[in-house]
DRENDO-1510 file (C-alpha; in Angstrom, 1 decimal, always signed):
<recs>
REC; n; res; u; v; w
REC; 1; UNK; +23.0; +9.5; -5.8 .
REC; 2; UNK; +23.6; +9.2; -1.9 .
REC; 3; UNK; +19.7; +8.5; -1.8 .
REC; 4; UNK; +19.8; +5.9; -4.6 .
REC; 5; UNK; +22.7; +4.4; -2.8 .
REC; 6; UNK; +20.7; +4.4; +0.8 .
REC; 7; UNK; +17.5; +2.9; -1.2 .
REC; 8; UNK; +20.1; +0.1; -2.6 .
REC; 9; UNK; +21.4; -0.6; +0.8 .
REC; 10; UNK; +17.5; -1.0; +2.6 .
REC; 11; UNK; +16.7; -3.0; +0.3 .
REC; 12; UNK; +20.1; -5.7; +0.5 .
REC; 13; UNK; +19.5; -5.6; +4.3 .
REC; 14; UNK; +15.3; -6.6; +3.5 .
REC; 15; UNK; +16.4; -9.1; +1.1 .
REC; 16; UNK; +18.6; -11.0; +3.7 .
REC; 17; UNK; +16.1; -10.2; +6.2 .
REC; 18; UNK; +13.5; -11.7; +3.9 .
REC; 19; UNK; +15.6; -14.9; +2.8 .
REC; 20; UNK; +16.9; -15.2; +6.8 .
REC; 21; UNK; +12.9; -15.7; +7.7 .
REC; 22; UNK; +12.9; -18.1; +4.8 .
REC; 23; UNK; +15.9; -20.3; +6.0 .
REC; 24; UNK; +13.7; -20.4; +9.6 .
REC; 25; UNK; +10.7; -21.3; +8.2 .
REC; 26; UNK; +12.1; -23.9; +6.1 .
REC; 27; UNK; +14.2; -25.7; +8.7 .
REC; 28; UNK; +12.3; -29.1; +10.3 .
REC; 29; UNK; +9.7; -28.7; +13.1 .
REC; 30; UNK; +11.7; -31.3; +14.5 .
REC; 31; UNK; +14.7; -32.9; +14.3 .
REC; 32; UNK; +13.8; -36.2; +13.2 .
REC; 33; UNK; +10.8; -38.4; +12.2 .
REC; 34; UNK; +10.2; -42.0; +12.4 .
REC; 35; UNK; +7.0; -43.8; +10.2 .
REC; 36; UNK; +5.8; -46.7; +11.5 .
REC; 37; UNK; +3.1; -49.3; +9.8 .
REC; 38; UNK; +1.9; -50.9; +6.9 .
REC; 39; UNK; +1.5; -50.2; +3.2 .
REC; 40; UNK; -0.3; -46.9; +3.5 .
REC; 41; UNK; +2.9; -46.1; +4.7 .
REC; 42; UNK; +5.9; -48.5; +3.1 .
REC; 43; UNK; +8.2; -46.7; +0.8 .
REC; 44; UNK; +10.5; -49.0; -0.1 .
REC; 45; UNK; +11.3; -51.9; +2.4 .
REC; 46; UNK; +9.3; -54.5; +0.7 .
REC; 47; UNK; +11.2; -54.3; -2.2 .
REC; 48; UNK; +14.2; -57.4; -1.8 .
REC; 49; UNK; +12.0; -58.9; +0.3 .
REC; 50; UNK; +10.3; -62.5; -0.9 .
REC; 51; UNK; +6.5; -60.8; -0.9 .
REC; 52; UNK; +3.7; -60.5; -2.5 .
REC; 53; UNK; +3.0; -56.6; -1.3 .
REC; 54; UNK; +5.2; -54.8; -3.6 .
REC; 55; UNK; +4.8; -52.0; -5.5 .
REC; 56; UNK; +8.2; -51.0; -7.2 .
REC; 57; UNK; +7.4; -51.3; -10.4 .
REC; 58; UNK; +4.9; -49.1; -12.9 .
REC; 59; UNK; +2.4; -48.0; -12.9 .
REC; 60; UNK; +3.1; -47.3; -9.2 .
REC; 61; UNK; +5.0; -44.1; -9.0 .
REC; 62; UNK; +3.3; -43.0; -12.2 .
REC; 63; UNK; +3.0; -39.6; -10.5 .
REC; 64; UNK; +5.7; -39.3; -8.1 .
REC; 65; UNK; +9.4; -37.5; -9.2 .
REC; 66; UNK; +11.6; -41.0; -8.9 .
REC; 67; UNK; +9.2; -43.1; -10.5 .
REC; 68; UNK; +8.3; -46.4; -8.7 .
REC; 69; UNK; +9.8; -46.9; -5.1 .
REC; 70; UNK; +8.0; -49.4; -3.5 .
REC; 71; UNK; +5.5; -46.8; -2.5 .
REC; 72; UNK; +1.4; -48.1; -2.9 .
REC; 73; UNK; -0.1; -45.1; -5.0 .
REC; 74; UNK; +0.4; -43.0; -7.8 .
REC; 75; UNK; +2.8; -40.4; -6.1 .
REC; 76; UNK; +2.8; -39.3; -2.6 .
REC; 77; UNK; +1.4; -41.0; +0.6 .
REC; 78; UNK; -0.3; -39.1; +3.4 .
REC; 79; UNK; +3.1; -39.7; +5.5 .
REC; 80; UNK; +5.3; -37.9; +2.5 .
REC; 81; UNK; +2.8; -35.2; +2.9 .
REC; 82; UNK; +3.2; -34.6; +6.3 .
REC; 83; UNK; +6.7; -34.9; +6.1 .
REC; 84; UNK; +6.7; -31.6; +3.8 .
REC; 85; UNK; +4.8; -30.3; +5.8 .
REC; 86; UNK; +7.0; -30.9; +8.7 .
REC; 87; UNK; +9.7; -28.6; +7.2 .
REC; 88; UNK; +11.7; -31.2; +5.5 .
REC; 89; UNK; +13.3; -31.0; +2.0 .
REC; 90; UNK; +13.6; -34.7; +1.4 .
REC; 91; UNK; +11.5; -37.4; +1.7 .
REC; 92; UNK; +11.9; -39.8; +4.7 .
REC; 93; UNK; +14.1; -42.9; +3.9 .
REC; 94; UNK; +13.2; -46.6; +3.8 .
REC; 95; UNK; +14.7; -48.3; +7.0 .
REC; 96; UNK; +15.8; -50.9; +3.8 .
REC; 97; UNK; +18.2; -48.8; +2.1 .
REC; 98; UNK; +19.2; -46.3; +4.2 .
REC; 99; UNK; +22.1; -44.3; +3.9 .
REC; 100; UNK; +25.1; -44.1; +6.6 .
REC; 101; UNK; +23.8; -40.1; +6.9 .
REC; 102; UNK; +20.1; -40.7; +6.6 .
REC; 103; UNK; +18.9; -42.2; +10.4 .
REC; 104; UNK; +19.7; -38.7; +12.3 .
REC; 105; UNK; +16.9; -37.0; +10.0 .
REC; 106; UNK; +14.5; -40.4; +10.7 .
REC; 107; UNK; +13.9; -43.4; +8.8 .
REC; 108; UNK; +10.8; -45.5; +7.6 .
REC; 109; UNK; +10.3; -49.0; +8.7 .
REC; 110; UNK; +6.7; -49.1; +7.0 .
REC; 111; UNK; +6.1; -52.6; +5.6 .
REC; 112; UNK; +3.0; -54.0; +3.4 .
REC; 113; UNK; +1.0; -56.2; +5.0 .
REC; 114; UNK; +2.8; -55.9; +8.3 .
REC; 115; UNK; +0.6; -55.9; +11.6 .
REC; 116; UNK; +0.6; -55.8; +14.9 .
REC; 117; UNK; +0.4; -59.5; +15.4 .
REC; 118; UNK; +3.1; -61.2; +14.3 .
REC; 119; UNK; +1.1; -64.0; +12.4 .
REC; 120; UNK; -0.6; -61.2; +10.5 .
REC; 121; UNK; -0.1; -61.0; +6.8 .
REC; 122; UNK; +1.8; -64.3; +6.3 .
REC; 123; UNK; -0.3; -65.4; +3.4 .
REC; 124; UNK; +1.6; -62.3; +1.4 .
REC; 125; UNK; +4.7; -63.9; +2.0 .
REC; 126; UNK; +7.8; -61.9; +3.7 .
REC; 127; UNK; +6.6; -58.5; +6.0 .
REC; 128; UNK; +8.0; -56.6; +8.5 .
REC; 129; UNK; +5.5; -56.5; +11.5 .
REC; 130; UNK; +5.0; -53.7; +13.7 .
REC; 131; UNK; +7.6; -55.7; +16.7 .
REC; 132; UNK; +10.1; -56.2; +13.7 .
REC; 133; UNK; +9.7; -53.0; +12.9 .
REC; 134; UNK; +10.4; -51.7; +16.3 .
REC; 135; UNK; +13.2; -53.9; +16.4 .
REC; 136; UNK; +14.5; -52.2; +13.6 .
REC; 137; UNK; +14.3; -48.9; +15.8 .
REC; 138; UNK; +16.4; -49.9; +18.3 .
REC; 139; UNK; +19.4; -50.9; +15.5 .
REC; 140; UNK; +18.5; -47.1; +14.7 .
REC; 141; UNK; +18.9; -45.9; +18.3 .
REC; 142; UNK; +22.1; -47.8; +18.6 .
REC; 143; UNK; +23.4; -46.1; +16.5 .
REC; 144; UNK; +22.4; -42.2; +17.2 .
REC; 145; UNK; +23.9; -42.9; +20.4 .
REC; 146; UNK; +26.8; -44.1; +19.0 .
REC; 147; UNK; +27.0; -40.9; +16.9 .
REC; 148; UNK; +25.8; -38.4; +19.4 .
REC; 149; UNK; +28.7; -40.2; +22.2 .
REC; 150; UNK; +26.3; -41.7; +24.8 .
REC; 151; UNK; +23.3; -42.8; +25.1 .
REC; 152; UNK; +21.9; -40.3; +27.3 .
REC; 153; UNK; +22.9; -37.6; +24.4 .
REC; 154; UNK; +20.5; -39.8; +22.4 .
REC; 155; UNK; +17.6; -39.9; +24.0 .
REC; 156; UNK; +17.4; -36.3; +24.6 .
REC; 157; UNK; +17.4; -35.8; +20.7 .
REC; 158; UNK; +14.8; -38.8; +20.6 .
REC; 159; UNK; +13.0; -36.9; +23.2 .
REC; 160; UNK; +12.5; -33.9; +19.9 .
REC; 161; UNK; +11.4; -36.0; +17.1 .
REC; 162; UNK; +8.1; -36.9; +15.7 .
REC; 163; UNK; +6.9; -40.9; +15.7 .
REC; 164; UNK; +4.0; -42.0; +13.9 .
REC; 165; UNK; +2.1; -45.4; +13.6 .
REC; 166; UNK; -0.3; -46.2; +11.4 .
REC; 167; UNK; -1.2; -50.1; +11.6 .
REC; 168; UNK; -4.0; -52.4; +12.3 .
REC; 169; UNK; -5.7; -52.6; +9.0 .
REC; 170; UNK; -4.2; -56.2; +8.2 .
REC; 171; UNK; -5.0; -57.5; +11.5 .
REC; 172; UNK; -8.4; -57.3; +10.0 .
REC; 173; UNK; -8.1; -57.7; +5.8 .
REC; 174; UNK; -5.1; -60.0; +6.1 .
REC; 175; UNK; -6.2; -62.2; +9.5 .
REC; 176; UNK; -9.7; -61.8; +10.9 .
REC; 177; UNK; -11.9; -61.4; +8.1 .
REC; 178; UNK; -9.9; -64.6; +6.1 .
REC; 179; UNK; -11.2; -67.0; +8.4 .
REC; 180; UNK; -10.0; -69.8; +6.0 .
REC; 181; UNK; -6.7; -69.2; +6.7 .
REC; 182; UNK; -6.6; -67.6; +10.1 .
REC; 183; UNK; -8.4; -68.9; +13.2 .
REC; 184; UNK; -8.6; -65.3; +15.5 .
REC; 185; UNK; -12.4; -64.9; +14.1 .
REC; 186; UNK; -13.6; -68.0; +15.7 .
REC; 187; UNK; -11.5; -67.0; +19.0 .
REC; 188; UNK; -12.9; -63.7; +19.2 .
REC; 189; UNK; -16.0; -61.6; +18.3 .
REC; 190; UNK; -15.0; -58.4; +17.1 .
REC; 191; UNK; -15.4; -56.4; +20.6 .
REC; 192; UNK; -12.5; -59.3; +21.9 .
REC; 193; UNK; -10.1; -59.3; +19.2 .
REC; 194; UNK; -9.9; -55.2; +19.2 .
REC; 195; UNK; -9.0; -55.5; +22.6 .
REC; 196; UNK; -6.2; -58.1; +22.2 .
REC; 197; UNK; -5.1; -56.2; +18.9 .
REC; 198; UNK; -4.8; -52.8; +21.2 .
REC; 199; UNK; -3.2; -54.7; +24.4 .
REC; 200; UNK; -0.5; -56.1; +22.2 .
REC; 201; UNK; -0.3; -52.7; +20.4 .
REC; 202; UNK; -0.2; -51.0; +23.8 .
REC; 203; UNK; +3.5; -53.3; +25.0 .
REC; 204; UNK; +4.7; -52.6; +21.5 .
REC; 205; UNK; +4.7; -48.8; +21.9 .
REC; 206; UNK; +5.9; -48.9; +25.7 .
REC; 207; UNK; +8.5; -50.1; +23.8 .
REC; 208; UNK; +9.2; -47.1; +21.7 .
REC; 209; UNK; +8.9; -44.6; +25.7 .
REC; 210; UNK; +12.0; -47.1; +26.8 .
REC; 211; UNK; +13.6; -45.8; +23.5 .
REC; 212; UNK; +13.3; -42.4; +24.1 .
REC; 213; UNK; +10.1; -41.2; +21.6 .
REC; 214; UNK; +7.9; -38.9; +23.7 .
REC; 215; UNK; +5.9; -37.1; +20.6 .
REC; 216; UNK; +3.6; -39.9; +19.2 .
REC; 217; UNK; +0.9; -39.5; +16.8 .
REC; 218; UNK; -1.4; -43.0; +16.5 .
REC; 219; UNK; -3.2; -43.3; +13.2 .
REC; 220; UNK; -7.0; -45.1; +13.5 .
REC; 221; UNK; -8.3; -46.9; +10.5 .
REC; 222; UNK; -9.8; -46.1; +7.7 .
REC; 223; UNK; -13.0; -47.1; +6.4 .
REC; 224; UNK; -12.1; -50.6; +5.6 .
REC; 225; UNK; -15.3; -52.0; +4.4 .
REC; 226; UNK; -15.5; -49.1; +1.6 .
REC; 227; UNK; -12.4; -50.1; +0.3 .
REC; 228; UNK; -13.0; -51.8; -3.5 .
REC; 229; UNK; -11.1; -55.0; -2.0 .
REC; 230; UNK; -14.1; -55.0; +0.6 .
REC; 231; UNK; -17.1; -54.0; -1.8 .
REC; 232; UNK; -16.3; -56.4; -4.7 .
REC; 233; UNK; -15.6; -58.9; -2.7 .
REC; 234; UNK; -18.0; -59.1; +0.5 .
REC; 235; UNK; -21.9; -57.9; +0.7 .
REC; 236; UNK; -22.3; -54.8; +0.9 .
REC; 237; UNK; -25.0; -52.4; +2.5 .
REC; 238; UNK; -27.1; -51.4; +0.2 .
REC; 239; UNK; -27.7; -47.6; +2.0 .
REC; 240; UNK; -24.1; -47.2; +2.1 .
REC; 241; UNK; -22.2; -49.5; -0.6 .
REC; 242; UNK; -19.7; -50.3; +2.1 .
REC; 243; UNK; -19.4; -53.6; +3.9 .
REC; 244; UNK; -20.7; -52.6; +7.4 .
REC; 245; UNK; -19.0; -55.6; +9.7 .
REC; 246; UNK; -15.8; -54.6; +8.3 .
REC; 247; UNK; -16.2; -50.8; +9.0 .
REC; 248; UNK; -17.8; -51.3; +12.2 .
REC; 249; UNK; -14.7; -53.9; +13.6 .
REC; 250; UNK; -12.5; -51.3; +12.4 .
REC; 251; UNK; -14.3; -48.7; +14.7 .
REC; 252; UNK; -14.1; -50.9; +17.9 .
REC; 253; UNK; -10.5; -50.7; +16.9 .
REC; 254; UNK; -10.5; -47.2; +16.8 .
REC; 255; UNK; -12.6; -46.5; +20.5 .
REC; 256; UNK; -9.9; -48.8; +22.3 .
REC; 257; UNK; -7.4; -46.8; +20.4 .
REC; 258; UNK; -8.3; -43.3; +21.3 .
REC; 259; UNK; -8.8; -44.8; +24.9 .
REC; 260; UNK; -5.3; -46.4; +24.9 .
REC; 261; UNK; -4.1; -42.7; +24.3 .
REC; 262; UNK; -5.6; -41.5; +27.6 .
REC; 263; UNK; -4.4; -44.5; +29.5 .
REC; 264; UNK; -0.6; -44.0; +27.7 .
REC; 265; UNK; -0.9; -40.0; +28.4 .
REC; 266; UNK; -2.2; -40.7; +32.0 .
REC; 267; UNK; +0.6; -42.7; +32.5 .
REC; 268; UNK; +3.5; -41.6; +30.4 .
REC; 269; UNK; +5.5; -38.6; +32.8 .
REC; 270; UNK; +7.3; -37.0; +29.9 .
REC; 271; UNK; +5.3; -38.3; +26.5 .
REC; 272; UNK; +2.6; -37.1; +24.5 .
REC; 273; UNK; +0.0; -39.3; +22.5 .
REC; 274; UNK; -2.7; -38.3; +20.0 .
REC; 275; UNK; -4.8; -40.1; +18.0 .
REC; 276; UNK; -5.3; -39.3; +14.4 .
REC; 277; UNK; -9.4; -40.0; +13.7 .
REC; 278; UNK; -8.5; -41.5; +9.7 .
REC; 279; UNK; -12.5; -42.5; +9.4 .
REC; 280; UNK; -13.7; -39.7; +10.8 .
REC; 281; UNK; -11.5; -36.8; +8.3 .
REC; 282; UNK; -14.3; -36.3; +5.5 .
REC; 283; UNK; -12.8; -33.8; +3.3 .
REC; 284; UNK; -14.7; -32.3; +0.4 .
REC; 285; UNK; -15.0; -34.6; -2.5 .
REC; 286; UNK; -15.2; -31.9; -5.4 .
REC; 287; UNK; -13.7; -32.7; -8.2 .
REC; 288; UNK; -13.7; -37.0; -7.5 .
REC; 289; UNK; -15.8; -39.1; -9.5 .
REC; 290; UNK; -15.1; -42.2; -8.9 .
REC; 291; UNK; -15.4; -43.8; -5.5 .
REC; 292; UNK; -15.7; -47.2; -5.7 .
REC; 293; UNK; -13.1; -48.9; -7.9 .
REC; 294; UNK; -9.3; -48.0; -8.5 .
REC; 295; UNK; -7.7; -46.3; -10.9 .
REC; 296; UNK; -5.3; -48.7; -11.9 .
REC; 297; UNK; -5.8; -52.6; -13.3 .
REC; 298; UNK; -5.8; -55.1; -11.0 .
REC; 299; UNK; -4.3; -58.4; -10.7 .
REC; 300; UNK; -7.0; -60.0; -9.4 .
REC; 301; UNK; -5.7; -62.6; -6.8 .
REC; 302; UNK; -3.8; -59.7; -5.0 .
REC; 303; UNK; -5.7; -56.7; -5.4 .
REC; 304; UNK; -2.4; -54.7; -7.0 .
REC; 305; UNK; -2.0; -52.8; -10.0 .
REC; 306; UNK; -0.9; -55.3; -13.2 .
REC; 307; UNK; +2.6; -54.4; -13.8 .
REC; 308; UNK; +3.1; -52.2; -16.6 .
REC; 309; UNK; -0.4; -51.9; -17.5 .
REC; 310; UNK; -1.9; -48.1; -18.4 .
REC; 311; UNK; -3.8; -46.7; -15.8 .
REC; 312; UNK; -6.9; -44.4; -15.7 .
REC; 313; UNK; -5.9; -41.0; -17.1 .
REC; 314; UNK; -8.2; -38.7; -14.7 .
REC; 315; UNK; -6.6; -40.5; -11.9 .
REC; 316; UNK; -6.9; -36.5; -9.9 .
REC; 317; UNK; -11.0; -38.1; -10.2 .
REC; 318; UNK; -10.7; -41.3; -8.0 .
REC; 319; UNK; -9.7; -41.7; -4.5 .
REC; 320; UNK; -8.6; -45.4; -5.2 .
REC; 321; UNK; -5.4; -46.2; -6.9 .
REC; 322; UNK; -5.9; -49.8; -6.4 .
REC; 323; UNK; -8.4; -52.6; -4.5 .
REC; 324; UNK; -6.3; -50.8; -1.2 .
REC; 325; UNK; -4.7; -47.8; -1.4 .
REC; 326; UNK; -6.0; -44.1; -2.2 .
REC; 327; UNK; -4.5; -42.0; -4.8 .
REC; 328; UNK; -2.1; -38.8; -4.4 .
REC; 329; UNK; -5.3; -37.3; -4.9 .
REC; 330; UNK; -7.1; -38.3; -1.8 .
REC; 331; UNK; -3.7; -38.5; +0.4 .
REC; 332; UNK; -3.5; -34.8; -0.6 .
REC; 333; UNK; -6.7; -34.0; +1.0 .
REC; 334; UNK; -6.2; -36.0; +3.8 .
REC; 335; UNK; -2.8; -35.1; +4.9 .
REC; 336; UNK; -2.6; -31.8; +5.7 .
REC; 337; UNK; -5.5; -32.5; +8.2 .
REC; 338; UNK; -3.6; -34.9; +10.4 .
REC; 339; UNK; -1.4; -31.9; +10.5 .
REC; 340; UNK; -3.6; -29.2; +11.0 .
REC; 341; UNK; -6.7; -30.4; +12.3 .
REC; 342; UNK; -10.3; -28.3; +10.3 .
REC; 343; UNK; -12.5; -30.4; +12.7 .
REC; 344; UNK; -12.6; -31.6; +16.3 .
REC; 345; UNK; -13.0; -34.9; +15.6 .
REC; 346; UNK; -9.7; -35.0; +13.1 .
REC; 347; UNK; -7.6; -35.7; +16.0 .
REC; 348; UNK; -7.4; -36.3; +19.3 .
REC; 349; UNK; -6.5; -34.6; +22.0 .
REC; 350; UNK; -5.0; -32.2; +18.9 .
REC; 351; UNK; -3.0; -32.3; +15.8 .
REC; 352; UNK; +0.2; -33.3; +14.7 .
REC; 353; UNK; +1.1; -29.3; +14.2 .
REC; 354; UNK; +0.4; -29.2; +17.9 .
REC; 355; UNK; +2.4; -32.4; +19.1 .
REC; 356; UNK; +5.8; -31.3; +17.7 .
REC; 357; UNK; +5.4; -28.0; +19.5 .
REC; 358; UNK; +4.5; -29.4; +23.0 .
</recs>
């Protein structure tokens, strides 16, 4: 009996053990996280707004737990992802809706068709670009320091949290390749305008340093002339299927961007910058089977899923949910390597797993 007892005792005390290493594995790598950029991102603050780039209605959300939300995809988006796998147990809140308890645990002030030029997107109607979105930030920081007494209180709890940025792709789908409405692609050649894009880019985050961020993770772009937008719409190359101008602006983009991250950690005392290589994360493509079109009926002078129409049923097969945005199925394979870096070349000088521990 006394040994039955003992045995029931040992194993009480490696139960609470056991669910004590839970509850510190569970809790957030960091305190807070703020998402910054454009639909890839947006979860919601498009919605009231008077815009073409909305996605709160079916079949977006098809596959995520509250239905549609504003969110460009089937389910999840890479930035949900990491936020799991971050250590949170909710999903980061549109800046839009936020709650009065929601901006100490971060916020997201992602907006479809936002960019880092101001001018970019207009021809979508109402967006939230990258300086309105920082804007939008400093409301936020107003009131953390408000909460937390001082503003000095604030920053050091600024100083913990995770930032990431993920814009640039409608400086390019929505502005320089529409030449009929926009006039940069007759001010610049591609080399130029990545180099204004990235100076402009480079006084909006100096911005976020005077607001106390110091762990910042920059997202490149994508493969922009592979998306079915690009390839039904432009030439394509006939080696690749992609349209090669787009792809290879998008990479000039992405050199002055991982440079701008040695010039910002060169000069930044206290902050840390990566760059997250987007184009260059190939995961394996087992299991797709459909690359080139989305999985979801498109209207076709926007590009977005036809409200309320079925879409594809396989939709784990195709990496595109509509002319623009991957599915839940590709986000899930690109994800957790922004995170945890498989290659060298994911990110740059590390990972995100990395940044929130330095």
């Amino acid at each position: 009996m006394a040994s039955a007892i003992k045995l029931g005792c040992a194993a009480i005390v490696l139960m609470f053990i056991s669910n004590l290493q839970q509850c510190v594995i569970g809790a957030p790598q960091v305190p807070c996280y703020f998402i910054f950029g454009d639909s890839l991102a947006d979860d919601g603050n498009n919605n009231a707004l008077p815009a073409l780039a909305k996605a709160n209605y079916p079949p977006y959300g098809i596959d995520f737990p509250k239905g549609p939300t504003g969110r460009f995809t089937n389910g999840e988006t890479v930035f949900d992802i990491i936020t799991k796998l971050l250590g949170f147990d909710n999903y980061i809140p549109p800046f839009a809706i936020a709650g009065a308890s929601d901006f100490l645990k971060g916020l997201n002030y992602a907006s479809g068709a936002a960019g880092i030029l101001s001018e970019t997107g207009r021809t979508q109607g109402a967006r939230i670009s990258l300086y309105e979105q920082i804007v939008n930030h400093e409301l936020t920081v107003k009131r953390i320091s408000a909460k937390l007494g001082s503003v000095d209180s604030a920053t050091r709890y600024l100083n913990k949290c995770l930032y990431t940025v993920g814009i640039g792709n409608n400086d390019y789908l929505n502005n320089y390749f529409l030449p009929q409405y926009y006039g940069t692609s007759r001010l610049y050649n591609p080399s130029q305008y990545a180099r204004v894009l990235v100076r402009e880019y480079a006084k909006q985050l100096r911005i976020l340093l005077d607001n106390g961020a110091t762990k910042i993770a920059l997202f490149g772009l994508g493969s922009i002339g592979c998306i079915p937008y690009a390839t039904t719409s432009f030439p394509v190359n006939s080696n690749t299927g992609c349209v090669e101008n787009f792809n290879h602006a998008a990479q000039l983009f992405n050199d002055n961007l991982k440079s701008l991250v040695d010039e910002l950690n060169t000069n930044s005392t206290d902050a840390k910058f990566i760059y997250v290589n987007v184009s260059g994360i190939t995961p394996n493509v087992s299991g797709f089977t459909v690359f080139n079109s989305g999985c979801c009926q498109v209207i076709n002078t926007t590009g977005l899923c036809i409200p309320f129409r079925t879409p594809c049923k396989n939709r784990s097969e195709y990496v595109f949910w509509d002319s623009f945005h991957p599915t839940q199925a590709w986000n899930q394979k690109i994800a957790p390597r922004t995170y945890n870096a498989s290659e060298p070349s994911d990110a740059y000088p590390y990972d995100i797993s990395h940044l929130v521990q330095s």
